[in-house]
PQR file of N, CA, C, O and H, with PARSE charges and radii, in Angstrom:
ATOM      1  N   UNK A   1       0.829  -1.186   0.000 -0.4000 1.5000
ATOM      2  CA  UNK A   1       0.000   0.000   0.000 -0.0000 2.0000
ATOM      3  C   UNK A   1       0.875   1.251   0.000  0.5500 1.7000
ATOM      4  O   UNK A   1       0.779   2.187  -0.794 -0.5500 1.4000
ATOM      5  N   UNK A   2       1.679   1.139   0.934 -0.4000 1.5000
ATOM      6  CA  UNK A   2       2.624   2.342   0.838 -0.0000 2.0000
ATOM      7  C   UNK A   2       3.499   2.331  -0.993  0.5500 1.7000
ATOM      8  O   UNK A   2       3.461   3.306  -1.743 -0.5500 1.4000
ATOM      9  H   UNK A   2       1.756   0.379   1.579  0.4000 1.0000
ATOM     10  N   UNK A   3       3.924   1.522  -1.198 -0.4000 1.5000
ATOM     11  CA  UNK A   3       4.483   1.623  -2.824 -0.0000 2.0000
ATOM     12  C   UNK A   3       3.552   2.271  -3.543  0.5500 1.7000
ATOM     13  O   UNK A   3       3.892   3.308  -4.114 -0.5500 1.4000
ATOM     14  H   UNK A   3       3.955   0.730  -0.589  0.4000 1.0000
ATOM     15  N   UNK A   4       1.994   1.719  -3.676 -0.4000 1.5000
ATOM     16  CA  UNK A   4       1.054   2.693  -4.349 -0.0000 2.0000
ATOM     17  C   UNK A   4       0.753   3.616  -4.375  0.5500 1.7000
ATOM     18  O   UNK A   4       0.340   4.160  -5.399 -0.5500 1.4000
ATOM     19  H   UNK A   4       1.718   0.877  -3.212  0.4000 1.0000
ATOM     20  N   UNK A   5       0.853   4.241  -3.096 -0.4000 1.5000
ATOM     21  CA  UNK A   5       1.114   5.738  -2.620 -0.0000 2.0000
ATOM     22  C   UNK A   5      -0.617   5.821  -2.206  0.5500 1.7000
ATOM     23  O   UNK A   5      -1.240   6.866  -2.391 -0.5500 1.4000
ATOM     24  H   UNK A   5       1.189   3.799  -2.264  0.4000 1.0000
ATOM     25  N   UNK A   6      -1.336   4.461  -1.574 -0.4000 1.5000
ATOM     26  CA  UNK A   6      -2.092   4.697  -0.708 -0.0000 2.0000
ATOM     27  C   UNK A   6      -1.922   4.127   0.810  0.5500 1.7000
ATOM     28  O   UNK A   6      -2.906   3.527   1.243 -0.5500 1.4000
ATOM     29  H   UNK A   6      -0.829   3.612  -1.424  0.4000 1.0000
ATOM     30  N   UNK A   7      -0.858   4.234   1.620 -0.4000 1.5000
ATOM     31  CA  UNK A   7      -0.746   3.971   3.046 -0.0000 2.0000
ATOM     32  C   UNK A   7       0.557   4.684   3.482  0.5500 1.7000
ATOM     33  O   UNK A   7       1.275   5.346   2.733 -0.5500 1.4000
ATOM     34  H   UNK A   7      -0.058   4.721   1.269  0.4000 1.0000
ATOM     35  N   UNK A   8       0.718   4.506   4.519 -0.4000 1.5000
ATOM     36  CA  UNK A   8       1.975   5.371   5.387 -0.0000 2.0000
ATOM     37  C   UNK A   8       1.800   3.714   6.108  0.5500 1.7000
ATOM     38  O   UNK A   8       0.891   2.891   5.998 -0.5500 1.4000
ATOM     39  H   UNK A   8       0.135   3.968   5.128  0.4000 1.0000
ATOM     40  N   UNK A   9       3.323   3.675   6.994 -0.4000 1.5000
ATOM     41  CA  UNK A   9       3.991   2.743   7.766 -0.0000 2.0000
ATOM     42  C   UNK A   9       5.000   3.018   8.897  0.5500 1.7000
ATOM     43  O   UNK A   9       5.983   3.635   8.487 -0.5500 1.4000
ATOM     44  H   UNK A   9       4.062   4.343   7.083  0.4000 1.0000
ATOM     45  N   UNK A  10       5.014   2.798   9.886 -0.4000 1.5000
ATOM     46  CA  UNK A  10       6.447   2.746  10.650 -0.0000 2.0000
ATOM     47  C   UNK A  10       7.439   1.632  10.080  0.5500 1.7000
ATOM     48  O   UNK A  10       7.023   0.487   9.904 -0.5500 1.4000
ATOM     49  H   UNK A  10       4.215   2.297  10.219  0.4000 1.0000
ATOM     50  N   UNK A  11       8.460   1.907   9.858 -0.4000 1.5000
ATOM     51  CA  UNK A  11       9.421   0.706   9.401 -0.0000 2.0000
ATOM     52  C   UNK A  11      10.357   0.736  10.278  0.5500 1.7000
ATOM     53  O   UNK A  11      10.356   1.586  11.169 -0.5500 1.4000
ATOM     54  H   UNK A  11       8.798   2.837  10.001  0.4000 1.0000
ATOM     55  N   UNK A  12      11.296  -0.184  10.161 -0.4000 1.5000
ATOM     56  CA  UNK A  12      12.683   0.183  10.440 -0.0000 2.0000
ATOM     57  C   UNK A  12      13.730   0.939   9.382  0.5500 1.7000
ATOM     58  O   UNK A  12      13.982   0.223   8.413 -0.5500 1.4000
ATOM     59  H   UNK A  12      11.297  -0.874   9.438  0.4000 1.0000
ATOM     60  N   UNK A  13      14.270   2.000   9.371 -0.4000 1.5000
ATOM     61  CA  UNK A  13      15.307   2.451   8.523 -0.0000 2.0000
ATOM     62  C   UNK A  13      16.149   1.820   8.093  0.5500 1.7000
ATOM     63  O   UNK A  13      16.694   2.186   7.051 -0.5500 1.4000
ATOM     64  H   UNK A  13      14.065   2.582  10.158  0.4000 1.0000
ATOM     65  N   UNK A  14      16.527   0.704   8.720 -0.4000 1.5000
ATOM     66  CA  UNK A  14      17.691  -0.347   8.369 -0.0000 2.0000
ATOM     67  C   UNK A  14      17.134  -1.191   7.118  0.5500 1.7000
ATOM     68  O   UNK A  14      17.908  -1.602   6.254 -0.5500 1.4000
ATOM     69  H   UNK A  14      16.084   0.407   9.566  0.4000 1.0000
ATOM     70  N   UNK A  15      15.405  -1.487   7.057 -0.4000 1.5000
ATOM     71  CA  UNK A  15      14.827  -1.921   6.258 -0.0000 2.0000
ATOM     72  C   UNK A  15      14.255  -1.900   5.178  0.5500 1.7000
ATOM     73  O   UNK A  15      13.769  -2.833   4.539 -0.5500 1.4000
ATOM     74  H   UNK A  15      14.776  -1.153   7.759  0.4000 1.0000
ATOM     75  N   UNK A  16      14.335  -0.181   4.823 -0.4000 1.5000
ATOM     76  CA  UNK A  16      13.533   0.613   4.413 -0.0000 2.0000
ATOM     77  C   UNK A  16      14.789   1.502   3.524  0.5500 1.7000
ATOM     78  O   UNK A  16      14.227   2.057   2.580 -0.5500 1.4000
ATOM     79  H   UNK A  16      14.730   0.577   5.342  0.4000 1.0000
ATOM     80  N   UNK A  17      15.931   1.737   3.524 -0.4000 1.5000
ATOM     81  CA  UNK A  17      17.238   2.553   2.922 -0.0000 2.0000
ATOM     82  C   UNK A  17      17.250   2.334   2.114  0.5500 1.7000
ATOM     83  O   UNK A  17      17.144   3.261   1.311 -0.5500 1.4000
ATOM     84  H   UNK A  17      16.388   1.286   4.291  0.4000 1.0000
ATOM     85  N   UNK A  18      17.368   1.121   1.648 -0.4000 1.5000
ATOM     86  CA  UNK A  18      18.038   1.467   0.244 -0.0000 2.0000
ATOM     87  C   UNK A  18      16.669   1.874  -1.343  0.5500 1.7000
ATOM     88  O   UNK A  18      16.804   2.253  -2.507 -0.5500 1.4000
ATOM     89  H   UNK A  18      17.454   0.368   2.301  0.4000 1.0000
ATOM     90  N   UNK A  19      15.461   1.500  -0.438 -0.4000 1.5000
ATOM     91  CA  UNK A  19      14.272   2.340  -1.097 -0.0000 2.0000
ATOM     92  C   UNK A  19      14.208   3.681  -1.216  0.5500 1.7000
ATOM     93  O   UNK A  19      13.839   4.183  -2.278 -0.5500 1.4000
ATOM     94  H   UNK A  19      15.351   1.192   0.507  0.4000 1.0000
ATOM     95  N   UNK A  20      14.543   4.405  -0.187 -0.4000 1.5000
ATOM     96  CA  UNK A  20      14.411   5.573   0.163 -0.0000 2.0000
ATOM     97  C   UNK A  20      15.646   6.150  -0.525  0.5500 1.7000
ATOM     98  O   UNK A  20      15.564   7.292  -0.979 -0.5500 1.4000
ATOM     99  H   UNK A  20      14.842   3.997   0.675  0.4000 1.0000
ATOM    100  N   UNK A  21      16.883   5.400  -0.652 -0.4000 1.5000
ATOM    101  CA  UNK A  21      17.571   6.062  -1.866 -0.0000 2.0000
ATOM    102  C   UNK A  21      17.498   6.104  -2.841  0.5500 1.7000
ATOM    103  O   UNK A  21      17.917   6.979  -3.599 -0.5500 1.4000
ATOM    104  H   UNK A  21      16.949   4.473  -0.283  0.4000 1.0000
ATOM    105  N   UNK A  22      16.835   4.979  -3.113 -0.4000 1.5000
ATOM    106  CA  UNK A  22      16.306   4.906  -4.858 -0.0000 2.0000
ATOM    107  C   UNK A  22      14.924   6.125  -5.076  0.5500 1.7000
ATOM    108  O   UNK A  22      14.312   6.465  -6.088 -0.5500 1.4000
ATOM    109  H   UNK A  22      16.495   4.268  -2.497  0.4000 1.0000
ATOM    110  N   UNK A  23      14.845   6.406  -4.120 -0.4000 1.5000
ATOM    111  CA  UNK A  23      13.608   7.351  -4.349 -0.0000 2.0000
ATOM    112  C   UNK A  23      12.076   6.640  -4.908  0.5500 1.7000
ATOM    113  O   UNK A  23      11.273   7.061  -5.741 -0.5500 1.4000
ATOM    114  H   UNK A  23      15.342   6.129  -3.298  0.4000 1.0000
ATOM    115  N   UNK A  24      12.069   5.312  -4.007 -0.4000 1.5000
ATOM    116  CA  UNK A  24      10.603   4.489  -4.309 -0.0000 2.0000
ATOM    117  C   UNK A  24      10.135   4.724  -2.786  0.5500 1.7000
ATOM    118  O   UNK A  24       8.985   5.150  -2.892 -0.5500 1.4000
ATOM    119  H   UNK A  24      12.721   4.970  -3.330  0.4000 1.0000
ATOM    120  N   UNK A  25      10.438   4.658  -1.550 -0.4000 1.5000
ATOM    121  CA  UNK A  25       9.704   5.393  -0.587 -0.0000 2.0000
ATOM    122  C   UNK A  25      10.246   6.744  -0.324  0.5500 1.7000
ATOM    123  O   UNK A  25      11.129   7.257  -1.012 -0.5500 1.4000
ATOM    124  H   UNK A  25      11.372   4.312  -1.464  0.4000 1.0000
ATOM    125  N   UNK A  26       9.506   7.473   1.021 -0.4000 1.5000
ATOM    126  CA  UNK A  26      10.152   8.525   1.290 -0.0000 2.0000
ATOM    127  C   UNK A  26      10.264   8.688   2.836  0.5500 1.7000
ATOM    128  O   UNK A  26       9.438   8.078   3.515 -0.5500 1.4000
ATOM    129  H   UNK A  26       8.789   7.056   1.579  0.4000 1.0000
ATOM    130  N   UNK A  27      10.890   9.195   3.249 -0.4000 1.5000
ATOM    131  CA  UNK A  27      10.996   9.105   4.623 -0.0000 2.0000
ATOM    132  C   UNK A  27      11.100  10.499   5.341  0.5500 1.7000
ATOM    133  O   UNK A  27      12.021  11.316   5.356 -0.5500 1.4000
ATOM    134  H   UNK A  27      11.561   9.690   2.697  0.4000 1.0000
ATOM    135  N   UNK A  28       9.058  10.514   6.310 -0.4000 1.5000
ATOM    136  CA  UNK A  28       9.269  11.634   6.386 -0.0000 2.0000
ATOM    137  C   UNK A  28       9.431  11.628   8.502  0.5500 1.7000
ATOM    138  O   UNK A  28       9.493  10.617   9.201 -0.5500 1.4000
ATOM    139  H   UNK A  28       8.310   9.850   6.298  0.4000 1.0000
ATOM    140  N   UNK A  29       9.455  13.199   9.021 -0.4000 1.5000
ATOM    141  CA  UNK A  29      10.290  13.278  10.335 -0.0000 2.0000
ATOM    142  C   UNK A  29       8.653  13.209  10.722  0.5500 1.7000
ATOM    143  O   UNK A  29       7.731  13.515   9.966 -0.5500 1.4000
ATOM    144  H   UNK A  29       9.404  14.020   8.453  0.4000 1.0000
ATOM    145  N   UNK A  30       8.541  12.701  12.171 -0.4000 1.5000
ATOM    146  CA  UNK A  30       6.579  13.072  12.232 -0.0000 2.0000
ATOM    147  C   UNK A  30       7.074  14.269  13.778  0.5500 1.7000
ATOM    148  O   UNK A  30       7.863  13.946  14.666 -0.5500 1.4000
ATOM    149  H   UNK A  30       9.290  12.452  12.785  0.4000 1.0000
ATOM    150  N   UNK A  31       6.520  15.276  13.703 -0.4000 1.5000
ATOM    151  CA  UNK A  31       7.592  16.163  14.798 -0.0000 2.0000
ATOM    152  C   UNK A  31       6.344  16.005  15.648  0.5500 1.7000
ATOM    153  O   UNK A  31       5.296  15.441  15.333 -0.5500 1.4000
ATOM    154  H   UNK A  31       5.880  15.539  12.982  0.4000 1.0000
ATOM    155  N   UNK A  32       6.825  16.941  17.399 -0.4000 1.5000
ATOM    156  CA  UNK A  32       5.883  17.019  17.690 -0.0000 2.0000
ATOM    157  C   UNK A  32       5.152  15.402  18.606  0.5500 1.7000
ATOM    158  O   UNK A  32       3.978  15.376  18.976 -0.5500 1.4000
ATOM    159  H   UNK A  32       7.676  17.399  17.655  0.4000 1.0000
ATOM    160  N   UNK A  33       5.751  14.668  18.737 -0.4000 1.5000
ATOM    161  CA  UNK A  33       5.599  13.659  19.159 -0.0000 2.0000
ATOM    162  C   UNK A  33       6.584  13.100  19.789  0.5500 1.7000
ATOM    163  O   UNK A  33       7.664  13.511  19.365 -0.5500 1.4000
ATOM    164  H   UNK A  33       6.705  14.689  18.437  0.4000 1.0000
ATOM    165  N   UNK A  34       6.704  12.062  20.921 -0.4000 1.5000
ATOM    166  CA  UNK A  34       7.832  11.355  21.889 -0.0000 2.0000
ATOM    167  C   UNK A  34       8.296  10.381  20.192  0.5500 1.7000
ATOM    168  O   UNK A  34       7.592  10.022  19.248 -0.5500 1.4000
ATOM    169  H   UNK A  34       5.827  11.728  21.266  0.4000 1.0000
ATOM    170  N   UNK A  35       9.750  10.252  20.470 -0.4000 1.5000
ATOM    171  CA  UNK A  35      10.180   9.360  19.244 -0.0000 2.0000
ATOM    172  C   UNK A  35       9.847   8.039  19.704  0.5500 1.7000
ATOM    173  O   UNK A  35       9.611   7.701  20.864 -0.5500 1.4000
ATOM    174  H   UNK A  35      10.322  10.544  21.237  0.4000 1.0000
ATOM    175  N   UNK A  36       9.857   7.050  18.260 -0.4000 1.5000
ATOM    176  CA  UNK A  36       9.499   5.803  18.498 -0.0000 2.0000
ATOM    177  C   UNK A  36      10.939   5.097  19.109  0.5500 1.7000
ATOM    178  O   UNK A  36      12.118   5.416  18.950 -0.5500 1.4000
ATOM    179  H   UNK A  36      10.049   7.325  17.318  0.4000 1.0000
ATOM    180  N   UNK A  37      10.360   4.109  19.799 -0.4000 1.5000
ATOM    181  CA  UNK A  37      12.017   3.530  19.917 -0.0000 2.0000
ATOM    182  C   UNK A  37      11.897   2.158  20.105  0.5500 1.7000
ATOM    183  O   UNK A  37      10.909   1.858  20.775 -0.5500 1.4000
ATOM    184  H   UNK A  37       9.403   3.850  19.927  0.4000 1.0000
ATOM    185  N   UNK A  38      12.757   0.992  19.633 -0.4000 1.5000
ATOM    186  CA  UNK A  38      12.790   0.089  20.102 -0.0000 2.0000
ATOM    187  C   UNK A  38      14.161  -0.645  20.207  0.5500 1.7000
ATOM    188  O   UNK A  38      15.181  -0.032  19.892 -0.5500 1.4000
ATOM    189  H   UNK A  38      13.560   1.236  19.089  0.4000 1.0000
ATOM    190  N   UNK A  39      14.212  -1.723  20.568 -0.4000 1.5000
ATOM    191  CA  UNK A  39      15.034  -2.262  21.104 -0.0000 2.0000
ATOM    192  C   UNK A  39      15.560  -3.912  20.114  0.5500 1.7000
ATOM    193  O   UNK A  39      14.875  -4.742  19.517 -0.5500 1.4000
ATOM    194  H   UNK A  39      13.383  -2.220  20.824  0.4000 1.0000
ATOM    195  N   UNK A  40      17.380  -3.770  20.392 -0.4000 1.5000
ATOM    196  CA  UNK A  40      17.105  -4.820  19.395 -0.0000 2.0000
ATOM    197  C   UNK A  40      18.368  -6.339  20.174  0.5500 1.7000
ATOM    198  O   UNK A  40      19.565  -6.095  20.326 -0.5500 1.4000
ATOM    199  H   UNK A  40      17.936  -3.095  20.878  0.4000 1.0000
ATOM    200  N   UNK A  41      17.811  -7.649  20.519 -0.4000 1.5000
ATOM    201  CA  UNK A  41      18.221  -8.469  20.825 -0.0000 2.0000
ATOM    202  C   UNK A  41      19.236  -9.489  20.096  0.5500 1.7000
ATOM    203  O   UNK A  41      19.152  -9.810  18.910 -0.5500 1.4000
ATOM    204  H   UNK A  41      16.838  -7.847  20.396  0.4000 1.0000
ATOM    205  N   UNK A  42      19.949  -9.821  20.765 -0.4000 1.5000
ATOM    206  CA  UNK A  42      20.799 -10.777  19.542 -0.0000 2.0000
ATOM    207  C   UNK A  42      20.703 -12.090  20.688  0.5500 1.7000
ATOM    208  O   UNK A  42      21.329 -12.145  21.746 -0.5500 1.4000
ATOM    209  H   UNK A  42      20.018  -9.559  21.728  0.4000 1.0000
ATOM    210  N   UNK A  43      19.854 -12.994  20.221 -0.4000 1.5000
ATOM    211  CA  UNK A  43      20.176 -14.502  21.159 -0.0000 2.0000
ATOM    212  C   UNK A  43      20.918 -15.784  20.223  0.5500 1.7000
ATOM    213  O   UNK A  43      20.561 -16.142  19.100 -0.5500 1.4000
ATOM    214  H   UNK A  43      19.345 -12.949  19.361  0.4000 1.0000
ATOM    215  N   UNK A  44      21.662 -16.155  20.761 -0.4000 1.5000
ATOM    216  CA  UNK A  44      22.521 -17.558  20.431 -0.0000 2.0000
ATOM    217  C   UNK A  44      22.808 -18.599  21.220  0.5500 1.7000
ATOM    218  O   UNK A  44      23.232 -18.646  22.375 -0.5500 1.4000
ATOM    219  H   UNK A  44      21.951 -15.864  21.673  0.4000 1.0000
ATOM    220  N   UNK A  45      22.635 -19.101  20.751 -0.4000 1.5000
ATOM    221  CA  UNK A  45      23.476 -20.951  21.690 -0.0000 2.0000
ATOM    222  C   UNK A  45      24.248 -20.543  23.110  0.5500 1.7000
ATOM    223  O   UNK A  45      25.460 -20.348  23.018 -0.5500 1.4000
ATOM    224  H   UNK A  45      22.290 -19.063  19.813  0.4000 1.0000
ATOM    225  N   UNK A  46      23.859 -20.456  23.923 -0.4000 1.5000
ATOM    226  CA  UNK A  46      24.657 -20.682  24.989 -0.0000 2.0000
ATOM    227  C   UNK A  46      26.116 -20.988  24.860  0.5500 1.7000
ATOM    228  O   UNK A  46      27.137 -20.366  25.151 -0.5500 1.4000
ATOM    229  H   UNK A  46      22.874 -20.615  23.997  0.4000 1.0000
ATOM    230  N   UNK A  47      25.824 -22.364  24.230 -0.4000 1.5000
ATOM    231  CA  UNK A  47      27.381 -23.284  24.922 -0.0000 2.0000
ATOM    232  C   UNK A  47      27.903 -22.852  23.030  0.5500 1.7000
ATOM    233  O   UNK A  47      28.852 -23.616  22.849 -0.5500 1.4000
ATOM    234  H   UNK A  47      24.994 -22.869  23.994  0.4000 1.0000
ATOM    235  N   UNK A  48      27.820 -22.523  22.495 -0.4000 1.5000
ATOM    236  CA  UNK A  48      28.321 -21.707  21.192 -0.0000 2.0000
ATOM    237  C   UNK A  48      28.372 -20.676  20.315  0.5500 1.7000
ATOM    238  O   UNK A  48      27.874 -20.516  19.201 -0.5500 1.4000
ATOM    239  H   UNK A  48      27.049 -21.903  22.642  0.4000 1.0000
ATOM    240  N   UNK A  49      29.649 -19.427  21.602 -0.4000 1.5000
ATOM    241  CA  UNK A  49      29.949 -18.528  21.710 -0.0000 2.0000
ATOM    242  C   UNK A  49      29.589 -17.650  19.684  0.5500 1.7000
ATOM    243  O   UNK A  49      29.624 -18.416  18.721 -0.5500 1.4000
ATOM    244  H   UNK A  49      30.054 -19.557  22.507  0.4000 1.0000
ATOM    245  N   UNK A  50      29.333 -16.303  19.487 -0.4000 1.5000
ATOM    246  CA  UNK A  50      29.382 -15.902  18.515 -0.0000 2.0000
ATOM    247  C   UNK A  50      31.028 -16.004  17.829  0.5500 1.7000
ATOM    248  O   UNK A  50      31.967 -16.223  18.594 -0.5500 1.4000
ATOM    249  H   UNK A  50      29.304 -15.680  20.269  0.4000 1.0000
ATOM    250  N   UNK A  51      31.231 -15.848  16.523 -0.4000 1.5000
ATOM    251  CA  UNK A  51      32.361 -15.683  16.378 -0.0000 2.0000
ATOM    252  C   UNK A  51      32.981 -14.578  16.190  0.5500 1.7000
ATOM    253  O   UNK A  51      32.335 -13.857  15.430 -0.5500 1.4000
ATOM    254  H   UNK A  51      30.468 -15.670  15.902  0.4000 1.0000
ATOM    255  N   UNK A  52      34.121 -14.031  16.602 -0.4000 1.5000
ATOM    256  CA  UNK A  52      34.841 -12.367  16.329 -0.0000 2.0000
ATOM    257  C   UNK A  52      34.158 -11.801  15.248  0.5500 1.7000
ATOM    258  O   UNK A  52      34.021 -10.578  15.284 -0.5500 1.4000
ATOM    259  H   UNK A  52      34.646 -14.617  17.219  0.4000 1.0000
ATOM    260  N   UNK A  53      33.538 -12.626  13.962 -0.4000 1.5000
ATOM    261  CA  UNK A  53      33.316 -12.140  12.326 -0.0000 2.0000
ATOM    262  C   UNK A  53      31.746 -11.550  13.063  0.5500 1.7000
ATOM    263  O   UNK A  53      31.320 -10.399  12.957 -0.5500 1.4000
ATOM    264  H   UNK A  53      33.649 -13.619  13.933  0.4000 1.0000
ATOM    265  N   UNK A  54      30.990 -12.838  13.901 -0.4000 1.5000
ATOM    266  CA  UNK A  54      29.480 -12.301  13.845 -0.0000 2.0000
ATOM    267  C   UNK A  54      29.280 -11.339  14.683  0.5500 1.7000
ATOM    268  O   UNK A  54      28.193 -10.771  14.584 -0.5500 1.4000
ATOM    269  H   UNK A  54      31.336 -13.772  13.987  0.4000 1.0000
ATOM    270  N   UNK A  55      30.206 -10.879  15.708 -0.4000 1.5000
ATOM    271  CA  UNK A  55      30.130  -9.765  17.283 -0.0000 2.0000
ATOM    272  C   UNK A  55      30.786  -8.963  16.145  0.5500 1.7000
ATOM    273  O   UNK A  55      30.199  -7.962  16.557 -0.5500 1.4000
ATOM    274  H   UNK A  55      31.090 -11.340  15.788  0.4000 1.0000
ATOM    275  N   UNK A  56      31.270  -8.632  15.396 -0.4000 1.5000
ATOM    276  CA  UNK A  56      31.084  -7.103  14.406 -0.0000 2.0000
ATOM    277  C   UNK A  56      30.229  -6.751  13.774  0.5500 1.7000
ATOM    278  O   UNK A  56      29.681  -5.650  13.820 -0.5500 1.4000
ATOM    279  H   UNK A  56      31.747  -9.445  15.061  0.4000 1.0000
ATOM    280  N   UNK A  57      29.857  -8.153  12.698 -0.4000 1.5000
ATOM    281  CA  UNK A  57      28.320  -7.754  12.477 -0.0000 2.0000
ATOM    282  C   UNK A  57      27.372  -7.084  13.182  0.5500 1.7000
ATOM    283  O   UNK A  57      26.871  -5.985  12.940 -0.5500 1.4000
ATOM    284  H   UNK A  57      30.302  -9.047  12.660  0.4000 1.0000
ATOM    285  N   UNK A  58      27.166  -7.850  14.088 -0.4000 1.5000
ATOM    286  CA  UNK A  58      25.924  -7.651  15.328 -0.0000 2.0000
ATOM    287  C   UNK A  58      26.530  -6.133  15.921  0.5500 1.7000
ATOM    288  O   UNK A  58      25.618  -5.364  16.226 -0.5500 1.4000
ATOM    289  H   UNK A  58      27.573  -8.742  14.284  0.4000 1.0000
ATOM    290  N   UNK A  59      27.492  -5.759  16.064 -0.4000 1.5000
ATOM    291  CA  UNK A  59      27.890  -4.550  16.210 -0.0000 2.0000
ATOM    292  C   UNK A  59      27.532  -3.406  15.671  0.5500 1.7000
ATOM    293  O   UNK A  59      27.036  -2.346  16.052 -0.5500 1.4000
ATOM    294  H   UNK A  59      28.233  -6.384  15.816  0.4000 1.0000
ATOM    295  N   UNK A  60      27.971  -3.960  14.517 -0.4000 1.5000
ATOM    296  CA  UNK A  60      27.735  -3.163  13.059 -0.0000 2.0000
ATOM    297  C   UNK A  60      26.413  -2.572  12.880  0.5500 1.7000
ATOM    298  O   UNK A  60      26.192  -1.375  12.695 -0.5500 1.4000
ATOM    299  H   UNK A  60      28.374  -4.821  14.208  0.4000 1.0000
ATOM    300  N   UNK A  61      25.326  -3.760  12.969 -0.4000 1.5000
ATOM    301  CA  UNK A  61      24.132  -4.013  12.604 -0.0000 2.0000
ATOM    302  C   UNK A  61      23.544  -2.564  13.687  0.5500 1.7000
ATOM    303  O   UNK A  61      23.073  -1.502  13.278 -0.5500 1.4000
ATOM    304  H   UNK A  61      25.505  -4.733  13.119  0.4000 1.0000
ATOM    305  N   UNK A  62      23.734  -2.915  14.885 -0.4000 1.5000
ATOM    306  CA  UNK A  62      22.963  -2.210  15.787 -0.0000 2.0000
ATOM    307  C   UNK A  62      23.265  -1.255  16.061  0.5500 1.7000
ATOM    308  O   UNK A  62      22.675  -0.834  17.056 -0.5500 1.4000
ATOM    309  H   UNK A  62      24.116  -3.777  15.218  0.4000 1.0000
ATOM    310  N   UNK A  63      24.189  -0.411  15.506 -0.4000 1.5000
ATOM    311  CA  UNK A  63      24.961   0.774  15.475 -0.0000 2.0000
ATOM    312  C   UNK A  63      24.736   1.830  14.341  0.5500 1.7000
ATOM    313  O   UNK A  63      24.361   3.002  14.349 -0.5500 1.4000
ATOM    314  H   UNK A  63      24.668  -0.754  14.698  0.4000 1.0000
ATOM    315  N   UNK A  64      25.044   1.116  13.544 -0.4000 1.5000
ATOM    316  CA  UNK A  64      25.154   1.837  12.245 -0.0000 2.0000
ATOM    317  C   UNK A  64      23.895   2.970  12.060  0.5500 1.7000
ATOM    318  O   UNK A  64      22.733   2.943  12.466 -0.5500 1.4000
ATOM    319  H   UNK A  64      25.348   0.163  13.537  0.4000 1.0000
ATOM    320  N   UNK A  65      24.397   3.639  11.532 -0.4000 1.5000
ATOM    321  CA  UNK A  65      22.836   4.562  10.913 -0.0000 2.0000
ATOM    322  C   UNK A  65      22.907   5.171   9.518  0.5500 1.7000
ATOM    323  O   UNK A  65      24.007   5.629   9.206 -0.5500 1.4000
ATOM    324  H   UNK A  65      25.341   3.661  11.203  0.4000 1.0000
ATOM    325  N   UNK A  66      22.120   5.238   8.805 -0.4000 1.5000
ATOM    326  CA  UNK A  66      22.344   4.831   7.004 -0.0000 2.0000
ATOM    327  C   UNK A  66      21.122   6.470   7.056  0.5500 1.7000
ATOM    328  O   UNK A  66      20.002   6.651   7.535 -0.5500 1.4000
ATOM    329  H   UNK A  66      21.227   4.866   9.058  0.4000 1.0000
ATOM    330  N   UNK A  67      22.101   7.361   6.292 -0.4000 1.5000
ATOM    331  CA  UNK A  67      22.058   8.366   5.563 -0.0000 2.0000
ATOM    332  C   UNK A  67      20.794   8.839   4.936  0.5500 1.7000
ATOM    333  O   UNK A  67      20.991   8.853   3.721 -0.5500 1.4000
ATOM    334  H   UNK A  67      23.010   7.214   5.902  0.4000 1.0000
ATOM    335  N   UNK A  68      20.011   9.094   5.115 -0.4000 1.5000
ATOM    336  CA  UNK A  68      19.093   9.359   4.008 -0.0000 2.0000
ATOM    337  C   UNK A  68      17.974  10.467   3.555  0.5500 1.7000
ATOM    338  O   UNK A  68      17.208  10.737   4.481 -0.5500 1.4000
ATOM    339  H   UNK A  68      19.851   9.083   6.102  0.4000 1.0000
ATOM    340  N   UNK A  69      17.754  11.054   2.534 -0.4000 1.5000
ATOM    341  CA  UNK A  69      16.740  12.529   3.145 -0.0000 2.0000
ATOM    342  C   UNK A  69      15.401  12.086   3.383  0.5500 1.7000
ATOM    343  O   UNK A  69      14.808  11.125   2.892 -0.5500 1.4000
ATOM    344  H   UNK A  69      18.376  10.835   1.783  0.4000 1.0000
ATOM    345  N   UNK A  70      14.965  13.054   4.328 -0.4000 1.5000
ATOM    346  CA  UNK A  70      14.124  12.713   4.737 -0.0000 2.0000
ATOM    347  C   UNK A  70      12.797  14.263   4.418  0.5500 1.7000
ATOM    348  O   UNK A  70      13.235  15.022   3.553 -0.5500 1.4000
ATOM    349  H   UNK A  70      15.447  13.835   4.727  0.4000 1.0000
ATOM    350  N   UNK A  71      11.986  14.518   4.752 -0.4000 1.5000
ATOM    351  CA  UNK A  71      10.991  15.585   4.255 -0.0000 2.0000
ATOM    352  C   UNK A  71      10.033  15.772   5.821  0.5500 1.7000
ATOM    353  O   UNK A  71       9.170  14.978   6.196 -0.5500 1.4000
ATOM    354  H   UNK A  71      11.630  13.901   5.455  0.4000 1.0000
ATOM    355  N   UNK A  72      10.554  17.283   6.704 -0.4000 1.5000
ATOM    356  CA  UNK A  72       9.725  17.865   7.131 -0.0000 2.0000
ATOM    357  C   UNK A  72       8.103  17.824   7.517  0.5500 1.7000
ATOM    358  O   UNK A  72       8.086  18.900   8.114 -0.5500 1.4000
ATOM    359  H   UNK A  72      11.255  17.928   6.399  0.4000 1.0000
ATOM    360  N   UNK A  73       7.186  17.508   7.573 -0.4000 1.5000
ATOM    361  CA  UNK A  73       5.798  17.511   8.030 -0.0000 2.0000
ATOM    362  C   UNK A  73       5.205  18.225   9.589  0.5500 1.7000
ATOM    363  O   UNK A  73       4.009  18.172   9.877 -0.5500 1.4000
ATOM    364  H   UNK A  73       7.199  16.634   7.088  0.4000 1.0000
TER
END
């Protein structure tokens, strides 16, 4: 619905970027309101520790913040 340009959505930005650079969604600020926030878990095996490669990822992942314009309202 949102692609058709009949719905709006909360997404995640992490999920939602590389649309919003291509200029097929748009991403606007909603002001005026407490921000949304959530929270993000990483669970694994107990007895089989992540490896150095995946604790950067997972680093990476939950850190990062990806660039993008966004439009005023």
């Amino acid at each position: 619905m949102v692609e058709r340009g009949i719905g709006l959505s909360f997404l995640p930005l992490l999920a939602v970027a590389r649309d919003i650079r291509r200029g097929r969604l748009l991403a606007l600020d909603v002001t005026g309101r407490e921000p949304l926030r959530r929270s993000l878990d990483v669970i694994h095996p107990r007895n089989r520790p992540l490896s150095a490669e995946a604790q950067a990822r997972t680093l990476r992942a939950g850190v990062s913040r990806v660039a993008v314009p966004t439009r005023r309202r």
